[in-house]
C-alpha positions in Angstrom: -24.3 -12.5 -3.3 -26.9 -13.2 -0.5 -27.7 -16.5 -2.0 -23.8 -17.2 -1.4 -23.8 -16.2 2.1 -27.3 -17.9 2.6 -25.4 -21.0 1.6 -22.9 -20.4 3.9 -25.5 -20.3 6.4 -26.7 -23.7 6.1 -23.5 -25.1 5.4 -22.4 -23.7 9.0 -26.0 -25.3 10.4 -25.6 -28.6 9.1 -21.7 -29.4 9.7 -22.0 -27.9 13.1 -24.7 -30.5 13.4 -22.6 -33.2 11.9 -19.8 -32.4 14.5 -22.0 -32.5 17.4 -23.8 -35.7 16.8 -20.1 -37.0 16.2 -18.9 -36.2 19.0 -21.8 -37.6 20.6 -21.3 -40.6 18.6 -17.7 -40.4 19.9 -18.7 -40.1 23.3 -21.4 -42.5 23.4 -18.6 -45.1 21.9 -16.9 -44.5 24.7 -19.5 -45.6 27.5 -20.3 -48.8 25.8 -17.2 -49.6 24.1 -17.6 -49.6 20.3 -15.8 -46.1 18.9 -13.1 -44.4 20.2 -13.1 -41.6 22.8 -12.9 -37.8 21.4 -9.2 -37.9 22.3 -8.0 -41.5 21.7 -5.9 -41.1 18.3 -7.2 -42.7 14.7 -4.1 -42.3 12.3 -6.6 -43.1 9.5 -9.1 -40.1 10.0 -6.0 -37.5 11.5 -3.5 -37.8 9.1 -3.6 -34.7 6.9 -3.1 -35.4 2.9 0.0 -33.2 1.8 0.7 -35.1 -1.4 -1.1 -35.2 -4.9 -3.3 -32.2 -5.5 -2.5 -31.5 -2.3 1.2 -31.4 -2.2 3.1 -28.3 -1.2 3.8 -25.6 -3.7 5.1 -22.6 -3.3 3.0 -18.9 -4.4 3.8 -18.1 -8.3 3.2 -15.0 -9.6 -0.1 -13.4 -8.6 -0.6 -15.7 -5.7 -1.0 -13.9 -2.2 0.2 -15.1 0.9 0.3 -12.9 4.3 0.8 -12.6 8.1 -1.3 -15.9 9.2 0.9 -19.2 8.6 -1.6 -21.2 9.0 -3.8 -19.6 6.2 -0.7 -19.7 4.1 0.2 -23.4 4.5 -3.5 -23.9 3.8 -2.8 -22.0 0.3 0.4 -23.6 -0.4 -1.4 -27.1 -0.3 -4.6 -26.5 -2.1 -6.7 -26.9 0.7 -7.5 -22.9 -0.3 -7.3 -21.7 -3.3 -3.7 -21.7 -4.1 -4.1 -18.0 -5.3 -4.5 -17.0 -2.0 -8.3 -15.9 -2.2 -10.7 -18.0 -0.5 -14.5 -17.7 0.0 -16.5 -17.4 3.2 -17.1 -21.1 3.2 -13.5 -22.3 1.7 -12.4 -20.8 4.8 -14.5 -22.5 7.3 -14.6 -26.1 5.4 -10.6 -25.8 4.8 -9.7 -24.9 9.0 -12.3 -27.6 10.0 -10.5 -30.1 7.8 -6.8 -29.8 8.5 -6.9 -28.2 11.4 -9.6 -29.2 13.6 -10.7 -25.8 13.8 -14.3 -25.7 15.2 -17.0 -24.5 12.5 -18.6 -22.0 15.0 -15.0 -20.4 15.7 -14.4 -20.8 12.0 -17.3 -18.9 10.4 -16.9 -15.9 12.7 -12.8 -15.3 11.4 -14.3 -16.2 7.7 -17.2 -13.9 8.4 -15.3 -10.9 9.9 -12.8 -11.4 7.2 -14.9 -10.9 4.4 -16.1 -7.5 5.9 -13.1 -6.0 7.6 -10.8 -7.1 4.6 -12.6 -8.6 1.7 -16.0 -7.8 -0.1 -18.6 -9.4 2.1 -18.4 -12.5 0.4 -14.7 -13.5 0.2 -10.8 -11.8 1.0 -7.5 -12.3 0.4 -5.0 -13.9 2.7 -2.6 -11.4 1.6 -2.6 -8.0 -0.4 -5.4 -6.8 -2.8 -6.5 -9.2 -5.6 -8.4 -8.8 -8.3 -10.2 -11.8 -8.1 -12.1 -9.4 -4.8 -13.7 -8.0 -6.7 -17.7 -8.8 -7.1 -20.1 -7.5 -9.6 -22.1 -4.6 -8.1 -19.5 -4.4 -4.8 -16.8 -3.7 -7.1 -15.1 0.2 -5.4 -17.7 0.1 -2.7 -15.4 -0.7 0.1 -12.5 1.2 -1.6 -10.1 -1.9 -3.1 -10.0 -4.8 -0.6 -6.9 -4.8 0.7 -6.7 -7.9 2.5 -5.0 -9.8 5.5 -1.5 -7.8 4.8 -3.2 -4.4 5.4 -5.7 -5.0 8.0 -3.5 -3.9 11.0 -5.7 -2.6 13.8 -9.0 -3.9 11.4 -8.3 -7.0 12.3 -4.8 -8.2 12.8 -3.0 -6.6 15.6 0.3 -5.5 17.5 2.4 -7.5 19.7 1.8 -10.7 17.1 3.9 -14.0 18.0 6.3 -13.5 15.0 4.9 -10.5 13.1 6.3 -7.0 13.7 4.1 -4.1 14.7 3.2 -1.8 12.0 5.1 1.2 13.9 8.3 -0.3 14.2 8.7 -2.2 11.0 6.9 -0.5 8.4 5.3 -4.3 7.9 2.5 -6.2 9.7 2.8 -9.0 7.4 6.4 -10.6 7.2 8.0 -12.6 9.7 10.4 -10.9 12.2 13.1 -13.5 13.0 14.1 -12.0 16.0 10.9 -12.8 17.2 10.7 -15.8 15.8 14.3 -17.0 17.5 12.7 -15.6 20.9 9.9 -17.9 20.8 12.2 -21.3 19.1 14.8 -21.3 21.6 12.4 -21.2 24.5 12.9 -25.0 24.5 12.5 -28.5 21.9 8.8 -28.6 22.5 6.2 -26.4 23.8 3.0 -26.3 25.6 0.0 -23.5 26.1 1.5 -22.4 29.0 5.2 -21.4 27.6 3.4 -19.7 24.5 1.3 -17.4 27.1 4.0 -16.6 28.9 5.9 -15.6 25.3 2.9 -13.6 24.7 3.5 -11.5 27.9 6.7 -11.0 27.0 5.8 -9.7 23.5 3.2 -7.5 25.0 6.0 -5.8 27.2 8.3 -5.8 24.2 5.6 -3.6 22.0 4.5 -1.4 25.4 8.3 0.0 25.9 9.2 0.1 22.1 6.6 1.0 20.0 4.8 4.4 20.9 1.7 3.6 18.8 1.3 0.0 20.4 -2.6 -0.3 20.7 -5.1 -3.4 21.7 -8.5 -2.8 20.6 -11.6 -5.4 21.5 -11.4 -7.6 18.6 -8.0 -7.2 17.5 -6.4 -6.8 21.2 -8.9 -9.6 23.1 -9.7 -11.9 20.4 -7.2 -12.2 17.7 -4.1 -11.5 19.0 -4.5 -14.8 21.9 -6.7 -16.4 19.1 -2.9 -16.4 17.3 -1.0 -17.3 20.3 -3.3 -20.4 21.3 -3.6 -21.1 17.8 0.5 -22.2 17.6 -0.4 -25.4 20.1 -4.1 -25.9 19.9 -3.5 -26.4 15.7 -0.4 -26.8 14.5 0.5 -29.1 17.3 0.9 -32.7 16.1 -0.9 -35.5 17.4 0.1 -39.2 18.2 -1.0 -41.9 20.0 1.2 -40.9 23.1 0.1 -37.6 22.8 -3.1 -37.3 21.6 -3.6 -34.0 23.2 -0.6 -32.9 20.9 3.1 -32.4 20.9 4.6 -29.0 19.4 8.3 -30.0 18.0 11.3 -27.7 16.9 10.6 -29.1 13.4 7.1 -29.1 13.5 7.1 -25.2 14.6 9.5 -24.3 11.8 7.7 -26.3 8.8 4.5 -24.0 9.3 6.4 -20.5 10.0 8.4 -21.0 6.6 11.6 -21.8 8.7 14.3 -23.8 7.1 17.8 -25.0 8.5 19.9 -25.6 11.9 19.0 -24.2 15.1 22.4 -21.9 14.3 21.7 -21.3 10.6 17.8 -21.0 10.8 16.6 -18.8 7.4 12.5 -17.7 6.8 11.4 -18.1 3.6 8.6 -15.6 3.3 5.3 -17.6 1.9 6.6 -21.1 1.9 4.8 -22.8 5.2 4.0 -26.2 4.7 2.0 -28.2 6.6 4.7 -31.1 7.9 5.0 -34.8 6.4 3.6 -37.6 8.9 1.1 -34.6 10.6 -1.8 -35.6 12.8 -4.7 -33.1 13.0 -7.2 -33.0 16.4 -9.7 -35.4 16.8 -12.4 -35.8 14.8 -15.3 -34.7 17.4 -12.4 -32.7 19.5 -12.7 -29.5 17.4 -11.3 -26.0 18.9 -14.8 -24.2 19.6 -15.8 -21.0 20.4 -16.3 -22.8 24.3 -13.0 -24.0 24.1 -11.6 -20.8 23.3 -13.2 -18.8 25.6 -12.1 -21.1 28.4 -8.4 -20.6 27.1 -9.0 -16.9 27.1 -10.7 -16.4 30.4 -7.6 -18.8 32.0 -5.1 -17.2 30.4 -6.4 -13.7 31.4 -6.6 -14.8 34.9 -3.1 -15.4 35.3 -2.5 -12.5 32.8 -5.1 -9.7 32.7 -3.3 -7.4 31.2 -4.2 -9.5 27.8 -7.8 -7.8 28.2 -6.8 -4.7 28.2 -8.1 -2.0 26.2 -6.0 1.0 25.1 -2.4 1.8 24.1 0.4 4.0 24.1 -0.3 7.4 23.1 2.7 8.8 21.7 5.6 7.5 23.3 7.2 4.4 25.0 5.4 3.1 28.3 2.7 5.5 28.1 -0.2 3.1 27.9 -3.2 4.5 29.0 -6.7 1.8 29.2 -10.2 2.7 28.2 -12.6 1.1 30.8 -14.9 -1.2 29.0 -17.8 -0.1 30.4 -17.8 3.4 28.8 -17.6 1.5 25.3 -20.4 -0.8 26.0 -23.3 1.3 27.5 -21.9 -0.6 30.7 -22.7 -4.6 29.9 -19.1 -5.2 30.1 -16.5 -4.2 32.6 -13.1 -4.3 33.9 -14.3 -7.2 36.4 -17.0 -9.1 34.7 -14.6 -9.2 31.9 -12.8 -12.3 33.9 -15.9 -14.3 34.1 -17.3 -16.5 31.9 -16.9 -16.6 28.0 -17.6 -12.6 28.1 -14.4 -11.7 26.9 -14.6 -13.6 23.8 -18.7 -12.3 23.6 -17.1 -8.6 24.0 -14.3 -8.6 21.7 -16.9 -10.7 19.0 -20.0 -8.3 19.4 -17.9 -5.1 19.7 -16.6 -5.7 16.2 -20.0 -7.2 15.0 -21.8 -3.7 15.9 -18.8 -1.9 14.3 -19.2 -3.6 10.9 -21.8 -1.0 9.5 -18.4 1.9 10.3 -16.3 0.3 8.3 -18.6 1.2 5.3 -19.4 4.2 6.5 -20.9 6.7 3.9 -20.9 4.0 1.4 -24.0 1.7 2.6 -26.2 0.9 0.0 -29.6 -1.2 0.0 -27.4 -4.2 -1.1 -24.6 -3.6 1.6 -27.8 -3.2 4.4 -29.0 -6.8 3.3 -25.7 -8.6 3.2 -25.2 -7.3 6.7 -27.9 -8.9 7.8 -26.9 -11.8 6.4 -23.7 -11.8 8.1 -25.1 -10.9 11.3 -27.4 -13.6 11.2 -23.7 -15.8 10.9 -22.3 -14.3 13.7 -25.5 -15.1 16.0 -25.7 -18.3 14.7 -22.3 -19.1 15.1 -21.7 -17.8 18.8 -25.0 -19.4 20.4 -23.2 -21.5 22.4 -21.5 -18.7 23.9 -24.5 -17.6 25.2 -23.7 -13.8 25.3 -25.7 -11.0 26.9 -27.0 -8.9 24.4 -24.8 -5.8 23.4 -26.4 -3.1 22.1 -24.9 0.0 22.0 -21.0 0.9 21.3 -18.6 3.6 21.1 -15.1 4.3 19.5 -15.1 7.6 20.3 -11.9 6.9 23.8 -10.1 5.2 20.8 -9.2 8.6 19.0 -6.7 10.0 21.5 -4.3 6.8 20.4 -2.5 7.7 17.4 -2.1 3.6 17.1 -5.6 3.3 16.5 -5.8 6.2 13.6 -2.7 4.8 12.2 -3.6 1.3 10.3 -2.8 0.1 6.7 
């Protein structure tokens, strides 16, 4: 199992290699006239396959599929397993390939899925599988449950189109009501229209759901990570757009949407990944950098995205936990807003937390993978360049009942 993830290791090392010297490639094109610029469009190397072994199926029996569309359109066309389980590295090569996803960014969602969900090494993109289970890990994480039960592990409340736990009684399914608020917000979309969507869904889940609760990396990384997601990736590129254009069509093809803007039906599990779709330029991946520009903009203009806390009981009760009594006072409420350190907080919070998750359970061969996967982690957010966080604390989290709740 540590030779898998070492392998992972230098498979993150020498593709994040091969996409910078592209790009520099790219770039250096540019300046003397012989390759085209990161953004310029190139129908030959963007088009994503969707037919022959990678034409779109639906799940058949035993196949998982859960709250992430993008993951399931990935499924459905074979660019994951079709069964819905996927290794560390099938993760990070399949989002790098169709969707432009940078490797960096990639390996750390891989990585913290295979802990938080799976069984260190791989995890399901829906319920519990049997194909998670490994020789000598088999029981010591009690079942892998995967991406459907991972509320406040990793997936979150106030999601774009998923309900919160509380209220519906499901995390994974789409929600069409929420689905209809975001749709009819216009024919196309931009960053800025789905931020604004994600305030009101953060409003929405703060007056409705008493157990509503944003913790560091489910509240300040994954939750805009899904939000920014919708454009930055699924968005489709052309040559008159080559930053992207986000159609009616294009939005309801990877949500599992079918029909007429009056007669609009979900069809849980079947996102596709459109006919005629354009993925971002080769040497234009979405990096941990670019994220963490998107994040500290967006929060900004919202900073109520970085909060920390929740309702504790009942409607519009949210309470915040200052981030400096959680991080031995690196980060707080102000420095928070500057620089990639959200995204550093959120990722290095739930990096020091990993070990809790096992709790009693830690063996020698638990302690070792760890360390493998921490070495991912570093590797992976170098560019980042994070102060060091060392010490942690869950302890504020108890008094909210949304945090004790989770699947």
């Amino acid at each position: 199992m540590k030779a898998f993830i070492t392998l992972s290791i230098i498979v993150f090392a020498s593709k994040n290699f091969a996409q910078q010297e592209n790009a520099e490639n790219l770039e250096a094109g540019a300046r003397t006239g012989t390759q085209l610029p990161p953004l310029a469009f190139n129908p030959r190397l963007q088009l994503v396959d969707v037919s022959g072994e990678h034409e779109f199926r639906p799940p058949g029996k035993g196949d998982e599929r859960g709250p992430c569309p993008g993951l399931n359109a990935l499924a459905n066309h074979n660019y994951l397993p079709r069964n819905g389980v996927g290794s560390i590295q099938q993760f990070i090569e399949a989002t790098n390939r169709v969707y432009g996803l940078g490797i960096d960014i990639g390996t750390i969602l891989a990585v913290y899925g295979s802990v938080f969900v799976g069984d260190l090494t791989k995890w399901s993109i829906g319920g519990p599988s049997k194909d998670v289970k490994l020789p000598g890990v088999q029981g010591l994480l009690n079942e892998p449950k995967g991406l459907s039960f991972s509320h406040n592990k990793y997936e979150g409340d106030s999601s774009p189109t998923r309900g919160d736990l509380y209220l519906f009684g499901d995390a994974a399914r789409l929600q069409m009501s929420q689905f209809k608020d975001l749709y009819f917000r216009n024919t196309k979309y931009d960053l800025d229209m789905i931020n604004a969507f994600h305030s009101r869904r953060f409003e929405q889940s703060k007056r409705s759901n008493p157990y509503f609760f944003r913790g560091p990396l489910t509240g300040v990384v994954v939750t805009p990570a899904a939000y920014f997601f919708i454009f930055r990736l699924m968005a489709n590129r052309t040559a008159e757009h080559p930053e992207g254009i986000l159609t009616r069509n294009v939005l309801k093809s990877f949500f599992g949407v079918t029909g007429d803007d009056k007669n609009l039906r979900y069809f849980p599990g079947h996102e596709r990944i459109p006919h005629n779709w354009y993925r971002r330029a080769i040497g234009n991946e979405y990096t941990n950098v670019f994220f963490a520009t998107d994040l500290l903009k967006t929060a900004l203009k919202y900073p109520k995205f970085l909060s920390i806390g929740g309702n504790t009981g009942t409607t519009n009760s949210m309470t915040l936990v200052d981030p400096a009594n959680i991080t031995g006072g690196l980060y707080n409420v102000r420095n928070l807003r500057q620089g990639n350190n959200a995204a550093c907080f959120g990722i290095q919070f739930a990096q020091l937390a990993m070990p809790d998750l096992l709790k009693d359970t830690i063996s020698d061969l638990t302690k070792s993978v760890l360390e493998t996967v921490n070495t991912l982690v570093q590797n992976a957010t170098a560019d980042l360049k994070c102060p060091q966080l060392k010490t942690y604390s869950t302890e504020p989290f108890n008094k909210y009942p949304g945090y004790t709740r989770s699947l």
